[in-house]
C-alpha positions as CSV (number, residue, x, y, z in Angstrom):
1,X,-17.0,-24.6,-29.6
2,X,-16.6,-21.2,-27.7
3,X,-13.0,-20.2,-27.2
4,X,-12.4,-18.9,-23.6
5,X,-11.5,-15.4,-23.5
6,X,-9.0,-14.2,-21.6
7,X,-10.3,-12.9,-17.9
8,X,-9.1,-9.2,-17.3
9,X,-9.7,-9.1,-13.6
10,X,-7.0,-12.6,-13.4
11,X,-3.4,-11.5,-12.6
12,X,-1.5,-12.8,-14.8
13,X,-3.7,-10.9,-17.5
14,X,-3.2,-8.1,-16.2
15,X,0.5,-8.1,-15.7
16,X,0.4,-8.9,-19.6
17,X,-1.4,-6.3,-20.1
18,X,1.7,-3.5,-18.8
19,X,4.3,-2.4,-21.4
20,X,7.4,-4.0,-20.0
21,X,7.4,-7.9,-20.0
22,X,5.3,-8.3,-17.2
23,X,5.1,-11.0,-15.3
24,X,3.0,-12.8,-12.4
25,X,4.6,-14.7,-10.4
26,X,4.9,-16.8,-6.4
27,X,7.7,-17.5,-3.7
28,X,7.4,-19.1,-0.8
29,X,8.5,-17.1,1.8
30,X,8.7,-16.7,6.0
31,X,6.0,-19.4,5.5
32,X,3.5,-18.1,3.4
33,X,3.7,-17.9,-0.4
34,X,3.2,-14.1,-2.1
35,X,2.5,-12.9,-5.2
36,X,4.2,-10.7,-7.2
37,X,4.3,-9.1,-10.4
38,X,7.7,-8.5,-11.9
39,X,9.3,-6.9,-14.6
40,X,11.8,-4.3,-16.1
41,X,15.6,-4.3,-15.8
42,X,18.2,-2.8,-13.4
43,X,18.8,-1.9,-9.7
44,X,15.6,-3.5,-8.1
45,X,12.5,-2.0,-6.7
46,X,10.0,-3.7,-4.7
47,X,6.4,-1.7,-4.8
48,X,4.2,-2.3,-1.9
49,X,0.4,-1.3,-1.9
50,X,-2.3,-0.9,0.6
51,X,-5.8,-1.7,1.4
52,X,-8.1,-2.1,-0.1
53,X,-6.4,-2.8,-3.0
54,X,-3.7,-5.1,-4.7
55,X,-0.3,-4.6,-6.8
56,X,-2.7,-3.3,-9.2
57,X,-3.1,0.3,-7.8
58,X,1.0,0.6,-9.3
59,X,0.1,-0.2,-12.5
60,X,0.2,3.4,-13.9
61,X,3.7,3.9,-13.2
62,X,5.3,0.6,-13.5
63,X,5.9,0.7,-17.2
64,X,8.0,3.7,-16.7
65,X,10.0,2.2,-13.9
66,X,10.8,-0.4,-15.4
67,X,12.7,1.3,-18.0
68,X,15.4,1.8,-15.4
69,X,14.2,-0.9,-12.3
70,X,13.7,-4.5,-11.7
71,X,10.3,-4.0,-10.4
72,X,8.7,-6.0,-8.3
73,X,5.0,-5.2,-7.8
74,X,3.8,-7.1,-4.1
75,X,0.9,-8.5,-3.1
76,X,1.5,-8.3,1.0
77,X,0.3,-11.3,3.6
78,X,-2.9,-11.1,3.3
79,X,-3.4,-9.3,-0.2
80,X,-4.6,-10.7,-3.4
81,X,-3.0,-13.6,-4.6
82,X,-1.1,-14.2,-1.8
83,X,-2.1,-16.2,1.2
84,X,-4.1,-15.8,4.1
85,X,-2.9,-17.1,7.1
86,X,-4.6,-16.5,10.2
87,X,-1.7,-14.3,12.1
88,X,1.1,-12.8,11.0
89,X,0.0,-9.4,10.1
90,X,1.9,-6.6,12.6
91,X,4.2,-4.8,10.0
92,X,7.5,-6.8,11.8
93,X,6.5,-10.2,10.8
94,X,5.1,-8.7,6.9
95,X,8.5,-6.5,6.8
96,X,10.0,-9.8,7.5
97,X,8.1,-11.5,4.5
98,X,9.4,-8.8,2.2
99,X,13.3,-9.3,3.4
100,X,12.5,-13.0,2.4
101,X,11.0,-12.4,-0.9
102,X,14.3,-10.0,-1.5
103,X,16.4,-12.5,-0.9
104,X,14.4,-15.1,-3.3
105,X,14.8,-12.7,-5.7
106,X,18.6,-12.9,-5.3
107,X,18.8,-9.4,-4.5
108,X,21.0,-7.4,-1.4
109,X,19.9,-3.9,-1.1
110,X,16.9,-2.7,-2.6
111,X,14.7,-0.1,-3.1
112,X,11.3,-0.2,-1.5
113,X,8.5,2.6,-2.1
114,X,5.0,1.5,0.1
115,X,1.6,2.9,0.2
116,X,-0.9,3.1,2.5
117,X,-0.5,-0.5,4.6
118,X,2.4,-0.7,2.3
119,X,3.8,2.2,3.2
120,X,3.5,0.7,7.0
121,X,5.7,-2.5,5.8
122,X,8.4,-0.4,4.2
123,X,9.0,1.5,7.2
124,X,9.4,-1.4,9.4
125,X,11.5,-2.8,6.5
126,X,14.0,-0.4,7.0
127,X,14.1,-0.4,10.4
128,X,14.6,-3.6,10.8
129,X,16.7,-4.5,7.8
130,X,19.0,-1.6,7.1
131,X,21.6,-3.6,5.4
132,X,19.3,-4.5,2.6
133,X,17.7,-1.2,2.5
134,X,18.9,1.6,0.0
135,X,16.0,4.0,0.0
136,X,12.5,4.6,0.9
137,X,9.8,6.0,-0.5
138,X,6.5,6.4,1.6
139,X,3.2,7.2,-0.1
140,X,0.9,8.9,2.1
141,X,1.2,7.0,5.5
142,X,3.8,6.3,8.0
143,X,4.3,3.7,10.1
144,X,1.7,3.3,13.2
145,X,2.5,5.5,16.2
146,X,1.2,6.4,19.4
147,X,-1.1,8.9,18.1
148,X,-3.2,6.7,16.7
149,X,-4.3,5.4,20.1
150,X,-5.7,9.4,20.6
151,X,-7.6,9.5,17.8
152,X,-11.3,10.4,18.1
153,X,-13.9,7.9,18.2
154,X,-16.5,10.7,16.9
155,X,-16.4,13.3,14.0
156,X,-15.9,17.0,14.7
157,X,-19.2,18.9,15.1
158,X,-21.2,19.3,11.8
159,X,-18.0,17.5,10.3
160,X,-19.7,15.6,7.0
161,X,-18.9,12.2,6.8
162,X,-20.3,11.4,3.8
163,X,-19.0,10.8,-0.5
164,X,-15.8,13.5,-0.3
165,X,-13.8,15.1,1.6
166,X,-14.5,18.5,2.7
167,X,-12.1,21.1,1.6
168,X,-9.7,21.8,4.7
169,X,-11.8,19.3,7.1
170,X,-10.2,16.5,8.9
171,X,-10.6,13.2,7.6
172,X,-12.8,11.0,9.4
173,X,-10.8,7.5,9.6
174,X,-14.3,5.7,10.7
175,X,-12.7,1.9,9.0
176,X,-9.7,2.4,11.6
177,X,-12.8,1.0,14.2
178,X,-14.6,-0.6,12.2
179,X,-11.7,-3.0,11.1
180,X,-11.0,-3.8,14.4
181,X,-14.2,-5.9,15.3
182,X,-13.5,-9.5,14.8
183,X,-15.9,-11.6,12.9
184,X,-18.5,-9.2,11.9
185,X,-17.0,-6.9,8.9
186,X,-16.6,-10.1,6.9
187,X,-19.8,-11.1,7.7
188,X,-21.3,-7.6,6.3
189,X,-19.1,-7.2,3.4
190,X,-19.0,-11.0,2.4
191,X,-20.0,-10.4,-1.6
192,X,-20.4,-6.6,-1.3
193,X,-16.7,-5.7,-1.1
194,X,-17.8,-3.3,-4.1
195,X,-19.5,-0.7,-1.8
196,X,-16.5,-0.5,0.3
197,X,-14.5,0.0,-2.4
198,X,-16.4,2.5,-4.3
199,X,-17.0,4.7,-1.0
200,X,-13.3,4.7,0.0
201,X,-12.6,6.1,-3.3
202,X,-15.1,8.7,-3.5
203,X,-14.4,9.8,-0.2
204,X,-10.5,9.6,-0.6
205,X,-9.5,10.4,-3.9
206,X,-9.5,14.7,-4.6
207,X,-10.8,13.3,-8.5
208,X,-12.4,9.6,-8.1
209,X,-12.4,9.4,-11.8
210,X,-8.4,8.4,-11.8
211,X,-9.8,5.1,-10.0
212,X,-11.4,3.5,-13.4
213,X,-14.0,1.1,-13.2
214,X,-11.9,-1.8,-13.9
215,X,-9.6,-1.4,-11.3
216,X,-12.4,-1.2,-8.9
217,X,-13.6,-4.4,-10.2
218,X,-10.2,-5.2,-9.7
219,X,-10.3,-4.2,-6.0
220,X,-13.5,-5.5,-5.1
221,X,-12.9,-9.0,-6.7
222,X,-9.6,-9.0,-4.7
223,X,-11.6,-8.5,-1.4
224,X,-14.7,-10.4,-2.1
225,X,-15.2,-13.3,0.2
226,X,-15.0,-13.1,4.1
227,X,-11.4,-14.7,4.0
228,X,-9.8,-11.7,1.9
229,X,-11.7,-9.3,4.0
230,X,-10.8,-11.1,7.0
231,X,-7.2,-10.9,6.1
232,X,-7.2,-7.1,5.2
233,X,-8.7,-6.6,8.5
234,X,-5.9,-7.7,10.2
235,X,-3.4,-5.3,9.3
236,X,-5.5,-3.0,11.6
237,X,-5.9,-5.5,14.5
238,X,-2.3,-5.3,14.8
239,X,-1.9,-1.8,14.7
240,X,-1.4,-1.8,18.4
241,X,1.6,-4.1,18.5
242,X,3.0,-2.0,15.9
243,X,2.8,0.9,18.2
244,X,5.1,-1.0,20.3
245,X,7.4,-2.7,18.0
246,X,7.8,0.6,16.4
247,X,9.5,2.3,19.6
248,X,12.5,0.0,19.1
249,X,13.2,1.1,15.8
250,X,16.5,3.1,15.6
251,X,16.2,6.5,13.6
252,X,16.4,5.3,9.6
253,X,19.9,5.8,7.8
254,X,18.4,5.5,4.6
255,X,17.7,8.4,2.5
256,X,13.9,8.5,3.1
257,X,11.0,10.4,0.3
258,X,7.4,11.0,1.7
259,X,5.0,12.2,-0.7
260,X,1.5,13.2,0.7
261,X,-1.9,14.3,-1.5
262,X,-2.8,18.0,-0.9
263,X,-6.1,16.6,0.3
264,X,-4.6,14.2,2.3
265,X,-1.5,13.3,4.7
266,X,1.1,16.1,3.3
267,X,0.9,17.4,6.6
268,X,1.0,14.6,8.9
269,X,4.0,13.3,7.2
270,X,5.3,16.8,7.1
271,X,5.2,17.2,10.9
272,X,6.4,14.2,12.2
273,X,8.1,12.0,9.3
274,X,11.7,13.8,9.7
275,X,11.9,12.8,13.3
276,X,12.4,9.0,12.4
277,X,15.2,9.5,9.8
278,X,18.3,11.3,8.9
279,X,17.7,12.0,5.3
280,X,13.9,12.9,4.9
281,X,12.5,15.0,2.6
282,X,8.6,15.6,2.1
283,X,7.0,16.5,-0.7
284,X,3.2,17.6,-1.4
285,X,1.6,16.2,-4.1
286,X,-0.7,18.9,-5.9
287,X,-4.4,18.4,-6.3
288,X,-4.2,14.8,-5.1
289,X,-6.0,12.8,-2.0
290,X,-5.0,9.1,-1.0
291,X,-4.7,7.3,-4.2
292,X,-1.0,8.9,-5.2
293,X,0.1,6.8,-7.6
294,X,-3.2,6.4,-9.6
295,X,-4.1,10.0,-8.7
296,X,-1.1,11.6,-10.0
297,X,1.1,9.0,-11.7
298,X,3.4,11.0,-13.5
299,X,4.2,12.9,-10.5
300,X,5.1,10.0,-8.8
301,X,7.3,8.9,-12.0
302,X,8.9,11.8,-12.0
303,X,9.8,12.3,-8.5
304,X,10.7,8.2,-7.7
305,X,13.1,8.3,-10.9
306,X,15.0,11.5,-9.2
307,X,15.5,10.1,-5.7
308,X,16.2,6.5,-7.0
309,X,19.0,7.8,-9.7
């Protein structure tokens, strides 16, 4: 008889697979039931990730956390192995999820560091939940604003849209539209969630080699029937009600660290990030697009383990 050998894409495996005790775990929560991977001791930290990927794109810099965090490693609404409920995706209802799941946890104020859609959640978090909130960190992305509703529809002229980013052009957020149509992305990506994957990637991070080819098996495994892409899609359906819920959010009390890729959103977050908080400090990530924390890992170690001292 064959013995069954252990499946390095399943979750669990891979939280056994972390220095640091590891584990994968569910709550239900706000009505729907997410999964997280958790491990470490100390003052809680709740790690939120983005799209397209899963709690996996943390897993460079979780070990060192958790030499001085409880970390908690989130899959969102919608994300990996948690569920994927037909609403519920504006960052208020998912920021709710999150104040659940701290509260499961037994916890009272945490820290919270999000990236990308993550990033989004953590914002809103704090916003809305400032008594449980003791800082923020914010990987590359803020929260949905009005200027999203003026961004253009084309590329600039002779712009290339193509494998990587052009040195000093603008990036070209084509998915932003394309994530919007209902029905039909899942229908085209149903079983070829790979070629998403790998483009984004190329065409995101400044060296695409930090994304390893099994964490894009990871990835594209996570998004690979028309239900997860479905799901994913939805955090950018709802971008327009964030816009909205986002104007009642008072300015943020908690101390607040942005970091942006060089190649990336350093400026964006630079320009319009201290606005929204009281305590905000930005910080540019050298030689670095999207991907932060599997881009430039100890970076981000070095800089979360200052501000969350």
């Amino acid at each position: 008889m064959n013995t069954p050998t252990p499946d390095t894409l399943d979750d669990a495996e891979l939280a056994r697979s972390l220095d640091g005790d590891f584990t994968s775990r569910h709550a239900d929560v706000n009505g729907v039931r997410l999964h997280y991977v958790e491990g470490g001791t100390g003052r809680p930290l709740l790690l939120l990730g983005g799209w397209p990927q899963t709690w996996w794109q943390w897993h460079k810099v979780m070990p060192a956390l958790a030499r001085t965090h409880r970390v908690i490693a989130v899959d969102l609404r919608g994300m990996g192995g948690s569920d994927k409920p037909e609403d519920g995706y504006d960052k208020k209802t998912m920021a709710n999820d999150i104040r659940e799941l701290v509260r499961h946890l037994g916890a009272e104020a945490v820290d919270v560091a999000g990236h990308d859609i993550g990033a989004m959640v953590a914002q809103a978090y704090a916003a809305q939940f400032p008594e449980a909130t003791r800082r923020i960190v914010l990987l590359d992305v803020p929260h949905p604003d009005e200027g999203l509703w003026e961004m253009r529809l084309l590329p600039e002229p002779d712009q290339h849209v193509g494998s990587e980013i052009e040195k000093g052009a603008r990036t070209y957020l084509w998915w932003f539209a394309f994530n919007q149509v209902r029905g039909l992305p899942e229908k085209l990506l149903d079983g070829r969630s790979r070629l998403l994957v790998d483009w984004l990637v190329e065409y995101l991070a400044k060296d695409p080699a930090t994304i390893d080819e099994h964490s894009r098996q990871v990835y594209a495994r996570a998004y690979s029937t028309a239900d997860a892409l479905r799901a994913g899609n939805g955090w950018y359906q709802t971008f327009g009600a964030d816009i909205v819920d986002r104007r009642a959010h008072p300015i943020l009390t908690a101390p607040i660290l942005a970091l942006g890729g060089d190649a990336s959103n350093y400026a964006v977050l630079r320009d319009f990030l201290p606005a929204r908080g009281v305590d905000v400090r930005v910080v540019e990530v050298p030689d670095c697009g999207h991907y932060i924390a599997e881009e430039q890992p100890q970076f981000v170690i070095d800089e979360l383990s200052a501000f969350l001292a």
